[in-house]
N, C-alpha and C positions, 0 to 999 in steps of 0.2 A: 738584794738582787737575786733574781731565781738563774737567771742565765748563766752560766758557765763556759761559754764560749770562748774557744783560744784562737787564734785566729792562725793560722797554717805561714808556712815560710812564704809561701807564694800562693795568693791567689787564684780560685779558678771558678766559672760560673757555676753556679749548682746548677746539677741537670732538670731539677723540677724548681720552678717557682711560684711564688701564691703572691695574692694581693691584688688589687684594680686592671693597676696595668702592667702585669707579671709577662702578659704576649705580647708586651712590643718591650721589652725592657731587654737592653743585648749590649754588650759591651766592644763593640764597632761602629765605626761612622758607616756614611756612605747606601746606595738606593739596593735594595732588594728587590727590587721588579722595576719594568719598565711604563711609566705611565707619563704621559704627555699632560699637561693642563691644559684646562682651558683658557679660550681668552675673548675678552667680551668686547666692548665696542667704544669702554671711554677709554679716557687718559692713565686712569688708576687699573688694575689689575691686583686685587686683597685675596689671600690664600689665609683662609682662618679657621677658625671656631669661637664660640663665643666664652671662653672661660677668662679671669681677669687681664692676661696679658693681650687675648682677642682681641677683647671691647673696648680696649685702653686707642686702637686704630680705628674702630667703625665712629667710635663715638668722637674722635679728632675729624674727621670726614662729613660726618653729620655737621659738628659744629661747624668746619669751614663753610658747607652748603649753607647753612644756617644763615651764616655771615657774609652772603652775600658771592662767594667763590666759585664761580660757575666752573671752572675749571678743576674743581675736585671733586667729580663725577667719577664715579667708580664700580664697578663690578668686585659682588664679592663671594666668592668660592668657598665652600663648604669643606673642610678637610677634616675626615673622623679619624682623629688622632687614636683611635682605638682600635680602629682598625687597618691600622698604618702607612693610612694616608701620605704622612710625611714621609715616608720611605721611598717613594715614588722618585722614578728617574727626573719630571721634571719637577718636584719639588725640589728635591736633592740640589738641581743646580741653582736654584734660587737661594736657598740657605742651607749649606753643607751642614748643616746642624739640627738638621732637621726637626726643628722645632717651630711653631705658630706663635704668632701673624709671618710671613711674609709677603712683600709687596715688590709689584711688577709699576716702573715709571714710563710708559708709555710716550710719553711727550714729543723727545726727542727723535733724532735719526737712526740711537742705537737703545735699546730699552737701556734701565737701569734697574738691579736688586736694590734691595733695601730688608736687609733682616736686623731683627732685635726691636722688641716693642722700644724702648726707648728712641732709638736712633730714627726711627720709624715717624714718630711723634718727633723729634727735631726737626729732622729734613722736611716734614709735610711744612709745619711751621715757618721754616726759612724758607720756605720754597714761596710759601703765601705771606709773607712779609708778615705774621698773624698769632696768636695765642703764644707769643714769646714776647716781654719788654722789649722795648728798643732801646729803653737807659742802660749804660753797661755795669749798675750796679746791681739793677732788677733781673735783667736777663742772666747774670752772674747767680745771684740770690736762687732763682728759678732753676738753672742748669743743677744748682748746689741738690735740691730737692727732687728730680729727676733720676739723677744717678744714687739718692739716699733709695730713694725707693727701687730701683735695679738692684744697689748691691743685700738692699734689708728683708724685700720680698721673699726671696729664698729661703729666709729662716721661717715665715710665715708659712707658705706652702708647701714646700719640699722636705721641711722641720715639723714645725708644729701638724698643717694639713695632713700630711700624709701618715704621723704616727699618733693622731687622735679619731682622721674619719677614714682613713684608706689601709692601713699595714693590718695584716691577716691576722695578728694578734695584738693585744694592748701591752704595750712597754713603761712601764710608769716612771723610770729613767728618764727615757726621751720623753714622752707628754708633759712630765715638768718641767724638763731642761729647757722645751721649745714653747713650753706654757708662757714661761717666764720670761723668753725672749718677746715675743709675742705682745705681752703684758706692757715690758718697757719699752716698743719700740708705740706702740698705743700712748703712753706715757710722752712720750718724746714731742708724738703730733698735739696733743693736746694741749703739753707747756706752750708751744707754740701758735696754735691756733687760738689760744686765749687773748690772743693781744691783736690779731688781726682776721679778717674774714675768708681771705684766701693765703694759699700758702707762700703769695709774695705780696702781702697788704691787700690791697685795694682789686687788684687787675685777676680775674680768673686766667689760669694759662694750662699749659703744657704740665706742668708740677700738678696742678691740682686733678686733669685729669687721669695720671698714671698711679696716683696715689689713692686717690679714690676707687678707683677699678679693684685694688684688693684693699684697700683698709676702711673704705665707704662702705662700701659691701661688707665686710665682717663687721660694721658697729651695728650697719641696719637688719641684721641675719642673715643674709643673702649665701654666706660664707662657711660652710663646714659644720653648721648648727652650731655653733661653738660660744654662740653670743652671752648665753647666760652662763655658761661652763667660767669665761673670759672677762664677767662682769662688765659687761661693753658701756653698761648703763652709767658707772663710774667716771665715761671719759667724756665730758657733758660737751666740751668743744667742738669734739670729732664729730660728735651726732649732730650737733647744731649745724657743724661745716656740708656731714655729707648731706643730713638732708635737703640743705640748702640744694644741691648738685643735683641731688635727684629728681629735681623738678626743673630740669633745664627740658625742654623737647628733644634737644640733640642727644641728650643720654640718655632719655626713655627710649629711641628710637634705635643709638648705637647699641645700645640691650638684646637688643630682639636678632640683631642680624648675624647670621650662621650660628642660631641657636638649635637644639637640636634635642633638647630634652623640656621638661614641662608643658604646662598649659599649652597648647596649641596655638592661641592667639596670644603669647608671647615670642612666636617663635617666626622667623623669616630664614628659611635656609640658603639662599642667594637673595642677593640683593642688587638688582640691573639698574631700576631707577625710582624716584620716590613713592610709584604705585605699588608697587612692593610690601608698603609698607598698610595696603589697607584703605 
């Protein structure tokens, strides 16, 4: 180890910081400026970007459209978390945490929030009686996998992502520590995807598409470039599962929306209704 670092009695922010997203990184909650959102003219109201926990809501959306659910028509807002979009007074009230996706539920006499990609993806689900078992063994099974990938993602993006494609220097401490996580939590999906096609048997749901959103994407490279770094090609299930996924239309489509970087004909920075899309 080159670093020497002691870490001080107390804490305090360094007055210069480096790295991606070094200007919106501050160690307080709460809005820095006052900005209103918008609001469009369906039921749904989606405050996004398309990064994996984004795409994880457009593409539940799409698929409920997909399926037939006229009622999950939605508008979807672009918010450049880079340029601190979520800071915004009315983001702030929709998720005091100001982080993406959050969703506005229109429906009703009094709106409803809804933040946290996962919770986001339940409530749409229960709301559409839809992409959740109705056995309470399956839907058990499914919840089980949902909240793996809430609590396991972290290590992926915030760990691994951030100190192999984003931290202003290489740390080869942490790029293995979070290699290795990375590696076994890869490990974990594969044992189990080997014995059946989705990640609750037979039924695509809610589990497969919040786990795919970041581990689909890092087997297909979609992810950090990290594929061959990560030997993605070793976890033959996961590739077989995501591919499978990637050729749903509803996930080509939840792809594209509040994307904001690459090809241009991947990208739909709002999404009002399905001419949007081309």
């Amino acid at each position: 180890m080159t670093d020497n670092y002691t870490p001080p009695a107390v804490w305090t922010p360094p007055q210069a910081q480096e790295g991606r997203f070094a200007s919106v990184n501050r160690p307080v909650a709460g809005a820095t400026h006052e900005k209103p959102l918008p609001v469009g003219e369906h039921p749904f109201q989606l405050y996004s970007l398309a990064t994996p926990n984004g795409i994880k809501v457009t593409i539940m959306l799409e698929e409920l459209l997909e399926r037939g659910h006229a009622g999950a028509e939605y508008d979807a807002w672009l918010i450049r978390i880079n340029e601190g979009d979520q800071f915004g007074s009315g983001f702030v009230e929709i998720n005091p945490n100001s982080k993406i996706p959050a969703l506005v539920d229109r429906r009703g006499s009094e709106p409803v929030r809804v933040f946290e990609s996962g919770a986001i993806l339940l409530y749409l689900a229960e709301a559409f009686g839809d992409l959740l078992p109705q056995d309470p063994l399956l839907r058990t099974e499914a919840l089980n996998w949902l909240f793996w990938q809430m609590g396991a993602a972290p290590f992926l993006g915030g760990g691994f992502g951030h100190f192999y494609a984003y931290a202003p220097e290489k740390i080869k401490y942490a790029i293995d520590r979070y290699a290795m996580e990375a590696k076994r939590q890869l490990d974990v999906l594969d044992r189990h995807l080997a014995e059946r096609p989705y990640m609750v048997g037979a039924e695509y749901s809610i589990a497969d598409i919040a786990i795919w959103s970041w581990y689909g994407k890092l087997v297909r490279g979609d992810l950090y470039n990290a594929a061959e770094f990560l030997s993605v090609q070793d976890y033959t299930h996961v590739k077989r599962w995501a591919d499978l996924i990637a050729q749903r239309p509803a996930v080509q489509r939840g792809q594209r929306v509040n994307r904001s970087w690459g090809d241009e004909a991947t990208q739909v920075l709002e999404r009002h209704s399905a001419k949007d899309f081309g």
